[in-house]
C-alpha positions, -999 to +999 in steps of 0.1 A: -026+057+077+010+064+080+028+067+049+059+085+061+079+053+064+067+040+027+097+044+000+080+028-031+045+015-034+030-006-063-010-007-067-023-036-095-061-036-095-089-049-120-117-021-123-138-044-136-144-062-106-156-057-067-125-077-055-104-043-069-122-019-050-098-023-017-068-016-037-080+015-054-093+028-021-061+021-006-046+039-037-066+070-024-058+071+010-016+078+001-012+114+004-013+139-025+021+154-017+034+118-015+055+119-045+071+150-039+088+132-006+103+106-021+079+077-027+075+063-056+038+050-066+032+028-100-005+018-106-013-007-130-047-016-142-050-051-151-072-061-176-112-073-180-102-112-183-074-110-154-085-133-125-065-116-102-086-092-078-058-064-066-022-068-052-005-037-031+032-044-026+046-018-008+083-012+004+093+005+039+126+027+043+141-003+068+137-026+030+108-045+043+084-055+018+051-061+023+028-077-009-011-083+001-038-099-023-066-072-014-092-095-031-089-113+004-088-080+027-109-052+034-092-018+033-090-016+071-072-047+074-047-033+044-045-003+067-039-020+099-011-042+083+009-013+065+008+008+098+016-022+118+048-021+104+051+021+107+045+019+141+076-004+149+097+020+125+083+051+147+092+032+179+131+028+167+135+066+155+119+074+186+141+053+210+175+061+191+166+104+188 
């Protein structure tokens, strides 16, 4: 996954249930050292009644945002959409040097 492009990233995900499992997985995949270059991560943990399976919104360094219901995704289509998005940024630093 390409994270260098990510500026802030917001993970909401019930534990309780299987629908929260891509966002937590997703949550594991950003770097370690992730913090230290600038982006910001907030995890929430929603409670046992909350209906809502997982939410990742994340914002690129071009102020795109991107906000995915993961109850209805798998964590390679969470993937593929977030570095969708990189790989356009990549293209532009690339073609202006």
């Amino acid at each position: 996954m390409i994270t260098r492009h990510l500026t802030n990233c917001a993970i909401s995900f019930n534990p309780f249930t299987k629908a929260g499992k891509t966002a937590r997985i997703f949550a594991s995949l950003l770097p370690p050292d992730a913090r230290m270059n600038g982006m910001k991560i907030a995890t929430t943990v929603l409670p046992r009644e909350s209906q809502i399976g997982g939410i990742v919104d994340v914002t690129f360094k071009d102020g795109h945002n991107i906000k995915l219901d993961t109850s209805k995704m798998s964590v390679n289509d969470l993937v593929e959409e977030m570095d969708r998005h990189s790989r356009g940024l990549e293209r532009k630093d690339d073609l202006s040097g």
